[in-house]
VOBA-1610 file (N, C-alpha, C; in pm, whole numbers, padded with zeros to 5 digits, always signed):
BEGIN
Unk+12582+06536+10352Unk+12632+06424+10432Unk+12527+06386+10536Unk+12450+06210+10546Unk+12409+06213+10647Unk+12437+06212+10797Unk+12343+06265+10851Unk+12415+06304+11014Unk+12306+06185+11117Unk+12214+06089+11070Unk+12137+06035+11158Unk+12214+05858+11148Unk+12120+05777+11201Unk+12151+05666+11222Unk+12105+05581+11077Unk+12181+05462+11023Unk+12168+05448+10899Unk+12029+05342+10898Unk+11966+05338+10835Unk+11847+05289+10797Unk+11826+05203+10669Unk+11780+05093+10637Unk+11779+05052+10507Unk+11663+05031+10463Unk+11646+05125+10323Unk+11474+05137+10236Unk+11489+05118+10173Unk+11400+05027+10131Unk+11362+04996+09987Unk+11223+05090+09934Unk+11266+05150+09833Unk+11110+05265+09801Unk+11092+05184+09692Unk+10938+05151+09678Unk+10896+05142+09569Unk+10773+05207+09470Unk+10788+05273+09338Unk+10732+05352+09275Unk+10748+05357+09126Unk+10723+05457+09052Unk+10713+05472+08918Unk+10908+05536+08858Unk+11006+05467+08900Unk+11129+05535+08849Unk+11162+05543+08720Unk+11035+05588+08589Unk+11057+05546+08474Unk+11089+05751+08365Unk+11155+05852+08461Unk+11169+05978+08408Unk+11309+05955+08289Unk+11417+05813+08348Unk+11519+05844+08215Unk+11464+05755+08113Unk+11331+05673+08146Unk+11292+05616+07975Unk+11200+05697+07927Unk+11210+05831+07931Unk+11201+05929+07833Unk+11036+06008+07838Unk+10997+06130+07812Unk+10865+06133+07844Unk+10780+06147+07900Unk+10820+06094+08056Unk+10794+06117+08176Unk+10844+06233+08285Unk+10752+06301+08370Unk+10808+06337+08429Unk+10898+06324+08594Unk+10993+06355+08651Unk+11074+06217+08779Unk+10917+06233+08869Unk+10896+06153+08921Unk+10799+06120+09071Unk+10921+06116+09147Unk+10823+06090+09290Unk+10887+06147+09413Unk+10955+06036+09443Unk+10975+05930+09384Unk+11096+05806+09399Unk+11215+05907+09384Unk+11179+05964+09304Unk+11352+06034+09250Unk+11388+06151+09276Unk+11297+06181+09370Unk+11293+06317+09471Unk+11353+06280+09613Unk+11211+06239+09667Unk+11246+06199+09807Unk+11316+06071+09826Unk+11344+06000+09760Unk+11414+05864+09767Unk+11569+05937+09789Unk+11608+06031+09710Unk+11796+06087+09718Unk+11757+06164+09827Unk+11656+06248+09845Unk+11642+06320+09994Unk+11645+06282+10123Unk+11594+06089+10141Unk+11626+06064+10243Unk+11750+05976+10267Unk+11840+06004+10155Unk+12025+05994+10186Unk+12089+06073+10345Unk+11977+06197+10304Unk+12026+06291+10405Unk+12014+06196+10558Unk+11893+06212+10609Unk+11864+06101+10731Unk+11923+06050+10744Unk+12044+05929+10652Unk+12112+05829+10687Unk+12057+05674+10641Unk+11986+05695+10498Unk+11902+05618+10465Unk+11988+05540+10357Unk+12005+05415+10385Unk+12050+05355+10257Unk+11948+05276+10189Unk+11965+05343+10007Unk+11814+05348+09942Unk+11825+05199+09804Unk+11747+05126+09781Unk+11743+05048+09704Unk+11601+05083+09641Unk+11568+05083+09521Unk+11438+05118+09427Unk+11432+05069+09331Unk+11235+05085+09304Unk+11215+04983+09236Unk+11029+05055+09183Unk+11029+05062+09000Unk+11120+04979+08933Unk+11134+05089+08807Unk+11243+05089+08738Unk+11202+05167+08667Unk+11234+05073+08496Unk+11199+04985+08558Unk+11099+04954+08375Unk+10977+04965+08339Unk+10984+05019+08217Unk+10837+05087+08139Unk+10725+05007+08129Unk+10779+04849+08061Unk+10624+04778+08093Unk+10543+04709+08192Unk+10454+04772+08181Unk+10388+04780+08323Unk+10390+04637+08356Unk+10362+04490+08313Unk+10340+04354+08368Unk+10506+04344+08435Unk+10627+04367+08377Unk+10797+04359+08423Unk+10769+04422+08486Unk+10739+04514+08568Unk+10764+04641+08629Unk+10693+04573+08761Unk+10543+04513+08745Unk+10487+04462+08873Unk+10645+04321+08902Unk+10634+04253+08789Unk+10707+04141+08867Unk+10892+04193+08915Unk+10903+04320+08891Unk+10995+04387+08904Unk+11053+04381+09031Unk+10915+04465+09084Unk+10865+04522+09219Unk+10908+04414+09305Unk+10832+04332+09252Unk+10791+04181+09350Unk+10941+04099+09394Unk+11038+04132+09296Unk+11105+04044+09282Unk+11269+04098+09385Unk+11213+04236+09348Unk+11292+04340+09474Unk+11298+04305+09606Unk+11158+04306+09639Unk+11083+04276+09779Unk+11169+04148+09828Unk+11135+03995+09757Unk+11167+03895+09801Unk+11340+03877+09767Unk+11447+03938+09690Unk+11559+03961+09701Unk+11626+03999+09792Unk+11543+04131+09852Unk+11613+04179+09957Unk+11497+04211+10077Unk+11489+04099+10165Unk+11344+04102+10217Unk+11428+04052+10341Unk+11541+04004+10339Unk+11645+03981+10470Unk+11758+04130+10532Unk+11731+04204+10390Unk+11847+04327+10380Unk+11723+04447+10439Unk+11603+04481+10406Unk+11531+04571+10427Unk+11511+04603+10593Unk+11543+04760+10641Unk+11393+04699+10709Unk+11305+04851+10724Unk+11258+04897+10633Unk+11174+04971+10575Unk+11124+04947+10409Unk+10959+04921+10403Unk+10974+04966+10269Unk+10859+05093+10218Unk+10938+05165+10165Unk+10765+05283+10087Unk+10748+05241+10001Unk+10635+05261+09975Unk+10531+05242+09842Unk+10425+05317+09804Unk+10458+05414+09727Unk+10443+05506+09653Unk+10262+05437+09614Unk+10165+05532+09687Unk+10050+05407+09668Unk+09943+05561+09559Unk+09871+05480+09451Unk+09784+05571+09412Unk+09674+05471+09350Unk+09576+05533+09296Unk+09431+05516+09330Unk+09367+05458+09198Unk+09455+05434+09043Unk+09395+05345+08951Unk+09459+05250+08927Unk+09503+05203+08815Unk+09527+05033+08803Unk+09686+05027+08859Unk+09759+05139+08912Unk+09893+05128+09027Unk+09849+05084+09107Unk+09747+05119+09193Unk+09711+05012+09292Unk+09752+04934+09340Unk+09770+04821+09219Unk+09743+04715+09219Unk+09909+04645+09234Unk+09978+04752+09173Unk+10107+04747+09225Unk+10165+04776+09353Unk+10086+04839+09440Unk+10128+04873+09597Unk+10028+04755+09652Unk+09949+04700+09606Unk+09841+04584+09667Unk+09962+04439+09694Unk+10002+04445+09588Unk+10148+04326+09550Unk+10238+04326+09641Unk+10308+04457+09616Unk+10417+04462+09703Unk+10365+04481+09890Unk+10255+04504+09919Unk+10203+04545+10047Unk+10176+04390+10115Unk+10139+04263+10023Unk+10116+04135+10043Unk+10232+04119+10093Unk+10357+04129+09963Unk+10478+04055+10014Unk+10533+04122+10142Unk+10525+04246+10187Unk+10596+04265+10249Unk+10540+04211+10421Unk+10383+04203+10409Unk+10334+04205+10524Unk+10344+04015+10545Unk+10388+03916+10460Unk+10410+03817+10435Unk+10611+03788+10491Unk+10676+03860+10435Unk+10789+03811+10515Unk+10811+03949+10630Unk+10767+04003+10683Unk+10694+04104+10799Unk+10825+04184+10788Unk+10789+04303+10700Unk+10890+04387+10701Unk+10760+04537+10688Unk+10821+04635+10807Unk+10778+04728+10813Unk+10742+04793+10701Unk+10585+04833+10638Unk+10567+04878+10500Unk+10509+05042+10497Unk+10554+05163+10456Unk+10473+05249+10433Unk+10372+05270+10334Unk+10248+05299+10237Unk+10232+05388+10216Unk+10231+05472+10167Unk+10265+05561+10103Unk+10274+05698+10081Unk+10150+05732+09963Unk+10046+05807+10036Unk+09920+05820+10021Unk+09915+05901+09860Unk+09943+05908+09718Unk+09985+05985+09635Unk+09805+06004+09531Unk+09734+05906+09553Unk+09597+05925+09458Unk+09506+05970+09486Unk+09475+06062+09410Unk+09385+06165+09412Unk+09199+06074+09396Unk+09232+05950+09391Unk+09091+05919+09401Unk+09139+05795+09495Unk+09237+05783+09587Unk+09192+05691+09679Unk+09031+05680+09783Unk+08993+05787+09767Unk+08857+05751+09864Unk+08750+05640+09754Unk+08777+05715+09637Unk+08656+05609+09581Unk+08722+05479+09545Unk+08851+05421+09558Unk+08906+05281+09564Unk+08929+05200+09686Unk+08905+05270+09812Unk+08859+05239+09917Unk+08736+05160+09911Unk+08666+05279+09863Unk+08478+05229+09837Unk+08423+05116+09766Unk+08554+05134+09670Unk+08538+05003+09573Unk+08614+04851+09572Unk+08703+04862+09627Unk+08764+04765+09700Unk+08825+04774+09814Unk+08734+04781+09893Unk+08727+04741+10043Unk+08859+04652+10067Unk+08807+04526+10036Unk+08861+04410+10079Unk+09037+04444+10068Unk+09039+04431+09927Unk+09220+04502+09936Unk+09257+04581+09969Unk+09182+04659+09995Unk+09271+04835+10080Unk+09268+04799+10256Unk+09164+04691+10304Unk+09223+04671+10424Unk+09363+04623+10436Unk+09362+04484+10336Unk+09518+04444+10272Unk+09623+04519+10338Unk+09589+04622+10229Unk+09725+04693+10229Unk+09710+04839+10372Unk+09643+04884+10398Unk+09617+05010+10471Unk+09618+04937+10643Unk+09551+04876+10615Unk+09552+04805+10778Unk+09655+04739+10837Unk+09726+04660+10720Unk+09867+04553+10806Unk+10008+04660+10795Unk+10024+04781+10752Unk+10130+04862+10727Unk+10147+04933+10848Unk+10258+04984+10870Unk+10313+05012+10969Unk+10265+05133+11023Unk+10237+05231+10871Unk+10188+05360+10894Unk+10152+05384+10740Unk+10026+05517+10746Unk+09962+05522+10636Unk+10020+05645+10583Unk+10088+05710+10493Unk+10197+05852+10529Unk+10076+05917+10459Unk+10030+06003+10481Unk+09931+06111+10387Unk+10052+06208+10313Unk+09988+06320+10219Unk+10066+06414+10194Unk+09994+06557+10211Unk+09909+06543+10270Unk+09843+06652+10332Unk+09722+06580+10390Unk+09626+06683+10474Unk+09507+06571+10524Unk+09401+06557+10471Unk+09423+06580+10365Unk+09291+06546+10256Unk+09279+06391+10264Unk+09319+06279+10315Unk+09222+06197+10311Unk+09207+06114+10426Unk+09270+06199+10570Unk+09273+06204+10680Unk+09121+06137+10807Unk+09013+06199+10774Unk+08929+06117+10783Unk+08869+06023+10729Unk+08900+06016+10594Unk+08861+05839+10534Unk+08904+05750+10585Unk+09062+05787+10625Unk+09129+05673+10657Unk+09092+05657+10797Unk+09083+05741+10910Unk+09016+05708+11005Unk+08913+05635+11099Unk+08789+05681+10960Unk+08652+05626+10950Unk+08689+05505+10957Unk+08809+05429+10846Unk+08764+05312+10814Unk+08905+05273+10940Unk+08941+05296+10989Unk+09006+05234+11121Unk+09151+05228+11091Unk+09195+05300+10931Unk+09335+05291+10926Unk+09413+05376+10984Unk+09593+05385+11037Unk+09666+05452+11049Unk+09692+05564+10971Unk+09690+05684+11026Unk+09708+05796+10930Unk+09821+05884+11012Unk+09929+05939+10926Unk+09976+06040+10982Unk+10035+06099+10847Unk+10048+06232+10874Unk+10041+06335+10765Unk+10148+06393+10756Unk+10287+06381+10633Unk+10400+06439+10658Unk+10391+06489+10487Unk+10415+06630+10475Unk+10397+06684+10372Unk+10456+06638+10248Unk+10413+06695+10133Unk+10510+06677+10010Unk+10623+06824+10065Unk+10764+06787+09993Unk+10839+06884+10034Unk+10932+06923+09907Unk+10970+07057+09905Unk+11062+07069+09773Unk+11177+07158+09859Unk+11249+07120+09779Unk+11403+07248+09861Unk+11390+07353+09804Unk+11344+07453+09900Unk+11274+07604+09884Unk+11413+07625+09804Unk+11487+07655+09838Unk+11609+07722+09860Unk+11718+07711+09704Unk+11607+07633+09644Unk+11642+07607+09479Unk+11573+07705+09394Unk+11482+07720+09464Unk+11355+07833+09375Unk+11363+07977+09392Unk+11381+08038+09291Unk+11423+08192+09328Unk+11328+08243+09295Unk+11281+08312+09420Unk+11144+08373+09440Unk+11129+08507+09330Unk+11017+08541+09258Unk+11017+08630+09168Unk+10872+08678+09210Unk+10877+08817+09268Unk+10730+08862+09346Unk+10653+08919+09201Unk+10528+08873+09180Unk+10450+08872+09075Unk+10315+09016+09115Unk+10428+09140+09114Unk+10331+09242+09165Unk+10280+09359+09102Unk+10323+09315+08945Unk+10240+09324+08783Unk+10220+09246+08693Unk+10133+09202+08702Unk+10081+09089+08634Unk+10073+09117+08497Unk+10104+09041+08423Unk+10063+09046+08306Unk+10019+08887+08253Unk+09912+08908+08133Unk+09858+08824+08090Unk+09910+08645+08048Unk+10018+08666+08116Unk+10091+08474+08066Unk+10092+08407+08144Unk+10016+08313+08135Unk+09955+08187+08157Unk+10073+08064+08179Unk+10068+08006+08228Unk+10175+07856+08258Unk+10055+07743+08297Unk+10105+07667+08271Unk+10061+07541+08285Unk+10130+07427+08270Unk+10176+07339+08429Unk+10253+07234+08389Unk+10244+07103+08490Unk+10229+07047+08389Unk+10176+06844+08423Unk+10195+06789+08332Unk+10150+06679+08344Unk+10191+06613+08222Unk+10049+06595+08122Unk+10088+06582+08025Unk+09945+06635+07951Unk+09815+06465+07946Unk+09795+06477+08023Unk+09681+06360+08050Unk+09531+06392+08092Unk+09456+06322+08034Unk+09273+06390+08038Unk+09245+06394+08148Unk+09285+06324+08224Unk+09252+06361+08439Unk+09308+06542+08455Unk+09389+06494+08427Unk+09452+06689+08420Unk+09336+06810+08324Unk+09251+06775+08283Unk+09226+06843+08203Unk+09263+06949+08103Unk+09352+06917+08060Unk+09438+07027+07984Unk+09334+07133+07861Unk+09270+07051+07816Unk+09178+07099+07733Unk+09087+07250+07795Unk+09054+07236+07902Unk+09010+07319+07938Unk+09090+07493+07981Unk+09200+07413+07961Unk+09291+07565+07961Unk+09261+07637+07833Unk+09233+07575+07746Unk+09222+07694+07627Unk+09073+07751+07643Unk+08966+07720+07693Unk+08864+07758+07691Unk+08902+07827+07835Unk+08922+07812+07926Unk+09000+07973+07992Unk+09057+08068+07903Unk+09147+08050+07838Unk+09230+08129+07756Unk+09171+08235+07647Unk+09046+08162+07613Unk+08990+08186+07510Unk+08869+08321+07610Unk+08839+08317+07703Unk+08748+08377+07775Unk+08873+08517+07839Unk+08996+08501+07894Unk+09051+08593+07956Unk+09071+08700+07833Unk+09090+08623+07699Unk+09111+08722+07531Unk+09035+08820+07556Unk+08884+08789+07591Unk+08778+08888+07549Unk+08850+09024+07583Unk+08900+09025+07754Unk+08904+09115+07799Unk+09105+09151+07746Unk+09159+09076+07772Unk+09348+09088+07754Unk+09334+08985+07647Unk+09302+09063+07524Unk+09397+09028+07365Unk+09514+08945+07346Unk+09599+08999+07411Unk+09728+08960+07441Unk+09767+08826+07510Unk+09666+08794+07592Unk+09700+08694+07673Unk+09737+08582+07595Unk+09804+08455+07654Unk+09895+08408+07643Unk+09897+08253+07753Unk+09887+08152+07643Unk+09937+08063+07759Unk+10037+07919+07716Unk+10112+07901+07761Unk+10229+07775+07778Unk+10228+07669+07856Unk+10162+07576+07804Unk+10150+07422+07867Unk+10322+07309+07845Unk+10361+07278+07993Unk+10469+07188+07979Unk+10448+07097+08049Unk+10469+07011+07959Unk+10477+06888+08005Unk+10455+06749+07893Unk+10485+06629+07949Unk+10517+06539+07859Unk+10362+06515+07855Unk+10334+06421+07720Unk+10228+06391+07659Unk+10240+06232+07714Unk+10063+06237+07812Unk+10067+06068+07846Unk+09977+06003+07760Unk+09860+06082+07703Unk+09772+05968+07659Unk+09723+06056+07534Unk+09819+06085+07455Unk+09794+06181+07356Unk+09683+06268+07331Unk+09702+06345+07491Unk+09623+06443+07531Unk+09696+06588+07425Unk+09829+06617+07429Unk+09929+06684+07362Unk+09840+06705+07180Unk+09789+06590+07104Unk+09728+06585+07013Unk+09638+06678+06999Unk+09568+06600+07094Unk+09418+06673+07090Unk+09409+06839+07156Unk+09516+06873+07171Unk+09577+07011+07256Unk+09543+07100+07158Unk+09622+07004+07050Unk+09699+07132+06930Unk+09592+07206+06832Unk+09515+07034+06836Unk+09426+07052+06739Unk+09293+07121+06802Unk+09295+07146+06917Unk+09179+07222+06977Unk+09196+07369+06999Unk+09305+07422+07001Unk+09341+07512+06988Unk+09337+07633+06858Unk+09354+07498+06790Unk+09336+07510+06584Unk+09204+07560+06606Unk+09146+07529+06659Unk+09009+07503+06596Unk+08902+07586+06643Unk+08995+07676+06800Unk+08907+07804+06887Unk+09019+07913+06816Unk+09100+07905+06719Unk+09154+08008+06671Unk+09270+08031+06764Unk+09364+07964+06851Unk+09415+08000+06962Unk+09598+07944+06927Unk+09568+07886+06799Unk+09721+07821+06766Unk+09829+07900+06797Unk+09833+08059+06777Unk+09928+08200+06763Unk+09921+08204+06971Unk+09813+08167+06982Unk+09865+08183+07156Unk+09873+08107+07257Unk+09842+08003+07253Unk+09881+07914+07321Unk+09959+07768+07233Unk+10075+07741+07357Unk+10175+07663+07325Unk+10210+07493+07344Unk+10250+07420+07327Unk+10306+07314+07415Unk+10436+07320+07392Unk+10519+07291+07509Unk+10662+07272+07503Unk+10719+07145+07511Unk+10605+07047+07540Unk+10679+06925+07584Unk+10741+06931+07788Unk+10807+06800+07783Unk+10870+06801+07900Unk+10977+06849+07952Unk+10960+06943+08030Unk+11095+06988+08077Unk+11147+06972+08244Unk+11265+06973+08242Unk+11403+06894+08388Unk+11272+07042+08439Unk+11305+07013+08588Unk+11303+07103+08681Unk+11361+07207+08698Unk+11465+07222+08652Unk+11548+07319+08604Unk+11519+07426+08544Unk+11472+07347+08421Unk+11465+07416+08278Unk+11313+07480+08306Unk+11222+07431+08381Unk+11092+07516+08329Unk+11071+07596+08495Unk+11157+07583+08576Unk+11227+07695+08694Unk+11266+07800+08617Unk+11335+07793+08507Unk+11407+07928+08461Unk+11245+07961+08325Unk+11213+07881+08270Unk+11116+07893+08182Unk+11012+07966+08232Unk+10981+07936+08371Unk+10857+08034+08441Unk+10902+08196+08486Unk+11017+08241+08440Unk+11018+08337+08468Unk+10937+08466+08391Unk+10912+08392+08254Unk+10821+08449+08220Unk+10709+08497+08195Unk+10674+08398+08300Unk+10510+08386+08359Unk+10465+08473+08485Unk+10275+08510+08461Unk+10247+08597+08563Unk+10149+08521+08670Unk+10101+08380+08585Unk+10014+08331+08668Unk+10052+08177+08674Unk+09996+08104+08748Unk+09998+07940+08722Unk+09893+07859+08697Unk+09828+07789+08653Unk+09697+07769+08629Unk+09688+07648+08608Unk+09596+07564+08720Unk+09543+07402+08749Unk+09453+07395+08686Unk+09414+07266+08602Unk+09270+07232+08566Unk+09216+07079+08615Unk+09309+07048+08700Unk+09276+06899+08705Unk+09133+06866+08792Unk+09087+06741+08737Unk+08978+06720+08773Unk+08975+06630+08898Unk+09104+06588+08911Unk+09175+06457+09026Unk+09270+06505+09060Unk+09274+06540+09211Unk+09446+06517+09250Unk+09445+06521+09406Unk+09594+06511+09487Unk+09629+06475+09569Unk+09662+06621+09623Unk+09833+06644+09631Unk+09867+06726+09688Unk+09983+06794+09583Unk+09969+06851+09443Unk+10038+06837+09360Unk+10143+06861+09353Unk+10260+06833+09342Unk+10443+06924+09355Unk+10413+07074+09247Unk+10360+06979+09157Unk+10351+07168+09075Unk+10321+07275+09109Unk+10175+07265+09157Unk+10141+07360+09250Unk+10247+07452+09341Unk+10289+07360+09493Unk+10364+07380+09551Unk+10536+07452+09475Unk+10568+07392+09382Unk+10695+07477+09313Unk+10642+07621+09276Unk+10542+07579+09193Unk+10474+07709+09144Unk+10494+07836+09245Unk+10338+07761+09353Unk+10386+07902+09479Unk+10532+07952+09545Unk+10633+07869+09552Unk+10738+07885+09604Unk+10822+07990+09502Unk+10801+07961+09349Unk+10849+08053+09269Unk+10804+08199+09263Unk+10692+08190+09333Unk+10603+08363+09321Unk+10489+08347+09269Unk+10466+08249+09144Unk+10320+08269+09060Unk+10203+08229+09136Unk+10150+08332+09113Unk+09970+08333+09192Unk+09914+08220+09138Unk+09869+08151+09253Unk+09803+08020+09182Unk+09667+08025+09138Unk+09595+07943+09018Unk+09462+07916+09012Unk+09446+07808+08978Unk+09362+07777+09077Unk+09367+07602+09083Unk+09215+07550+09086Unk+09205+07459+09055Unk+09046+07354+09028Unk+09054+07352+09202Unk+08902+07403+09272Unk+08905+07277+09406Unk+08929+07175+09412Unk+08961+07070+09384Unk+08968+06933+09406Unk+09048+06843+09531Unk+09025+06747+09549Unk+09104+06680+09605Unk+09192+06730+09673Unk+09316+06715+09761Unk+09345+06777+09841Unk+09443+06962+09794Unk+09424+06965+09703Unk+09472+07112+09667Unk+09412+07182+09768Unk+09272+07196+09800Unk+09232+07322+09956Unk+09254+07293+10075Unk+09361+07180+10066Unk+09438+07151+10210Unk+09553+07232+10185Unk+09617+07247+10089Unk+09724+07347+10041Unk+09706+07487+10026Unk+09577+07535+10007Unk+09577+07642+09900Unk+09432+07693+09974Unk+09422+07824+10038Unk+09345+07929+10120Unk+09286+08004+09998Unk+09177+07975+09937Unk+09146+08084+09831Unk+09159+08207+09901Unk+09240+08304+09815Unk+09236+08455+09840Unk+09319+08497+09924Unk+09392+08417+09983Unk+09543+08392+10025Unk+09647+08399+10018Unk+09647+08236+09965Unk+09807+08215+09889Unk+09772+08157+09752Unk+09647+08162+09710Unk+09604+08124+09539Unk+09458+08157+09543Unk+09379+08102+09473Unk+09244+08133+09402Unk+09230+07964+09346Unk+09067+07927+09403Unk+09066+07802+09382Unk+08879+07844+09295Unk+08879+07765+09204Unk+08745+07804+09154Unk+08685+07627+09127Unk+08516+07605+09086Unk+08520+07507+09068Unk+08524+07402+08948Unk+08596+07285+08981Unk+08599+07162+08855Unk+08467+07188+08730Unk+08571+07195+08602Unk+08497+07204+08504Unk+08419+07316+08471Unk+08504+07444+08523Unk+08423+07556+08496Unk+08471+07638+08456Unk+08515+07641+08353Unk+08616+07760+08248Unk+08588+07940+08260Unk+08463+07927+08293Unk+08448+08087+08320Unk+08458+08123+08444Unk+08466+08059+08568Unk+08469+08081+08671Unk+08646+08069+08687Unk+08729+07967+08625Unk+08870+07957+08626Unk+08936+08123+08532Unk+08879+08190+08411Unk+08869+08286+08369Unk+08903+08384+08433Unk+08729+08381+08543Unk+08763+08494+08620Unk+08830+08560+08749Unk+08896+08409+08773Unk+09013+08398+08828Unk+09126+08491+08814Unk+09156+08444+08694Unk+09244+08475+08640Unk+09257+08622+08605Unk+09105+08701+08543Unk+09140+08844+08537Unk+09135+08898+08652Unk+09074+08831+08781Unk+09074+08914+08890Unk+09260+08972+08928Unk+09307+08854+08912Unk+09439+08919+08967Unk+09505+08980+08827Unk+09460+09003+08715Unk+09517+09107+08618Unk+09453+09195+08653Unk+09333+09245+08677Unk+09265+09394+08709Unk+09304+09398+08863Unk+09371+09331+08917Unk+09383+09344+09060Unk+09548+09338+09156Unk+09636+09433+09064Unk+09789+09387+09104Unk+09825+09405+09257Unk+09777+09449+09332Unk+09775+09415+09474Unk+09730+09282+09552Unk+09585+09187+09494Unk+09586+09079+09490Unk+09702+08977+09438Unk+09744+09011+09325Unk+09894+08923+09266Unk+09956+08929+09350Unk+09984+09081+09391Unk+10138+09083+09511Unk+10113+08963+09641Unk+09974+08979+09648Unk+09985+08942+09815Unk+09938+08743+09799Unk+09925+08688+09685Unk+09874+08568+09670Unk+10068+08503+09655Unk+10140+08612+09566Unk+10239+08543+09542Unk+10376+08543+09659Unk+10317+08687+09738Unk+10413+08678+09874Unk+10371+08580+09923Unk+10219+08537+10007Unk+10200+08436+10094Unk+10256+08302+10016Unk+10219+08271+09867Unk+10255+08148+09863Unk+10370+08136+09895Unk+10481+08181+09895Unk+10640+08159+09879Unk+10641+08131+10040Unk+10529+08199+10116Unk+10562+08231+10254Unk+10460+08082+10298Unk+10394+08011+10254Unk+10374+07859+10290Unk+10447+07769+10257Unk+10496+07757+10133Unk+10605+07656+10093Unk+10710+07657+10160Unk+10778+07748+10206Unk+10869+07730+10305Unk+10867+07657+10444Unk+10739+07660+10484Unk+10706+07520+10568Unk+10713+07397+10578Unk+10707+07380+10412Unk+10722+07223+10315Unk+10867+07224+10298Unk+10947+07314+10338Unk+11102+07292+10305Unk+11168+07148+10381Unk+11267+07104+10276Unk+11343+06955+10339Unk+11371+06976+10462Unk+11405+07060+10493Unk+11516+07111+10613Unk+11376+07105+10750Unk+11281+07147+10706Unk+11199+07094+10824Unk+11110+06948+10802Unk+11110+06906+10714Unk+11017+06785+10694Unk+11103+06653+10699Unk+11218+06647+10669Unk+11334+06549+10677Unk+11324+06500+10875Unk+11258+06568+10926Unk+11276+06537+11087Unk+11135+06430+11094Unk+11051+06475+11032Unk+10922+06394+11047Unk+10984+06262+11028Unk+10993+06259+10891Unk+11050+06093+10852Unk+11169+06043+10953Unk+11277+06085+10979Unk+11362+06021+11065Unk+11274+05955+11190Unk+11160+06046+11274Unk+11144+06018+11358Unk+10993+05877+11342Unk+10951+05861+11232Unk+10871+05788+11202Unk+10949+05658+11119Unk+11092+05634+11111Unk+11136+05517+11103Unk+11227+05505+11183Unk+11286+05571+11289Unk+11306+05518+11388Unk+11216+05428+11501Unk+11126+05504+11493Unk+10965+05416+11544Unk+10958+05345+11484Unk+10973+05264+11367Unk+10966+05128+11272Unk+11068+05078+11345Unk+11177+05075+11338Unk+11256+05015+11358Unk+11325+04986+11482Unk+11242+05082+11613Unk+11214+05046+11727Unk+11162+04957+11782Unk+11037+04939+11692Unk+10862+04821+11728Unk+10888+04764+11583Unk+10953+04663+11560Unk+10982+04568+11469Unk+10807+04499+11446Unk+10801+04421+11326Unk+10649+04398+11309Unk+10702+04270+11360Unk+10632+04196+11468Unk+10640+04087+11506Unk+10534+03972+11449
//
């Protein structure tokens, strides 16, 4: 039940997880999460083709552009863009307070590359929301608003499972797309064998660019078909209870932000190993609360990975701390940030 003052948002983002395939984004996370606050939520869009979907957006905006007076926008860094560029026009056009929400893992180099529209949109918005401060001084440099309110999951769903014998099984879950590098998990996989035979790894997630294909058949082809898996996409639920059979978690992406996987991951117990990239070492203390090795380096991600099998005191203490950071990211403390950053909207109206 909400307990704050009622607010009206319009979020706009990718709401396309019931046309199948996909996995939910944080429209369909944090959009029902900020019910709690006292938020009454209107969203947009969740049709699949992408040209309906922009005029979707658009058509949201100017519908209810007398009813709003917040809008998010779910902003990321390739040809979506161009969909928060749209909706960031209209909104700063009939002057309705616009967030934001900083989600692409290559916004610095679309900054670089289009200047002109990222002032557009970054400069006339009310506030720039980061999800950690990984891109905290870009936005600075270039004179935009930045303030940093985490990605958040409800700890309190995830039942912590302390990972303080490791054994050789592998997880892996995103959605299977070549930015993610999925491919490169088997050439980990194939390197941890030398030493653990046994090992073992399970990729979930939906297939975006028939990365899933080229999975199967690469696997075929390093001899790895008998050990490593794809499951497809699974609810939150289902691969919560699915990871229980896992000892490690394992990132390969070559791009990213601040990932939810990650973050579930640690909250569940599994020791993370993650690509440096992008803002993941705003999250993630190598030797900590995970193990971060670098982009595109399968033997160095490897030896990651056997360190905490030859090392079950490392497991224990990567998978206590993580559980023991994510709880910082819990709703119950991050739900205060946002209240108090649209009450400030809606204090200082955009005149």
């Amino acid at each position: 039940m909400g307990i704050f003052v009622l607010m009206r948002v319009i979020y706009i983002g990718n709401k396309l997880s019931k046309t199948g395939g996909i996995n939910p984004t944080s429209i369909e996370t944090l959009g029902v999460q900020l019910k709690d606050i006292g938020c009454e939520m209107r969203y947009s869009s969740s049709v699949k083709n992408q040209f309906l979907r922009w005029l979707d957006m658009a058509f949201t905006i100017f519908r209810f552009r007398k009813w709003a007076q917040i809008v998010l926008i779910d902003t990321y860094s390739s040809k979506a863009f161009f969909f928060a560029w749209l909706v960031a026009r209209l909104c700063h056009f009939f002057q309705i307070p616009y967030f934001p929400i900083l989600r692409g893992g290559n916004l610095k180099e679309r900054i670089l590359n289009s200047p002109k529209l990222c002032d557009q949109v970054f400069k006339n918005s009310a506030m720039n929301i980061g999800v950690s401060n990984f891109l905290k001084s870009t936005f600075e440099e270039k004179g935009y608003a930045f303030q940093m309110i985490p990605n958040n999951i409800p700890v309190g769903e995830y039942e912590f499972q302390h990972r303080f014998q490791p054994q050789p099984k592998i997880l892996w879950v995103r959605s299977m797309n070549r930015v993610y590098n999925p491919l490169m998990a088997l050439d980990i996989l194939k390197l941890v064998k030398k030493e653990f035979p046994q090992a073992t790894l399970a990729m979930v997630g939906p297939d975006k660019d028939g990365s899933l294909g080229e999975f199967n058949a690469y696997a075929k082809s390093l001899g790895l078909e008998d050990s490593a898996w794809t499951t497809g996409g699974k609810s939150k639920l289902e691969w919560r209870t699915y990871s229980k059979d896992f000892s490690i978690f394992l990132s390969t992406t070559n791009i990213d932000n601040t990932p939810i996987s990650v973050m579930e991951a640690m909250a569940l117990g599994l020791p993370v190993v993650s690509t440096n990239v992008g803002g993941v070492p705003f999250i993630i203390e190598s030797g900590d609360n995970g193990l971060l090795y670098p982009p595109q380096d399968p033997q160095a991600g490897a030896e990651a990975i056997l360190s905490l099998l030859k090392n079950p005191e490392l497991s224990s203490k990567l998978s206590e701390n993580g559980r023991k950071t994510v709880e910082s990211w819990d709703w119950e403390v991050v739900k205060y940030q946002w209240k108090r950053l649209f009450e400030t909207a809606i204090k200082n109206p955009v005149s």
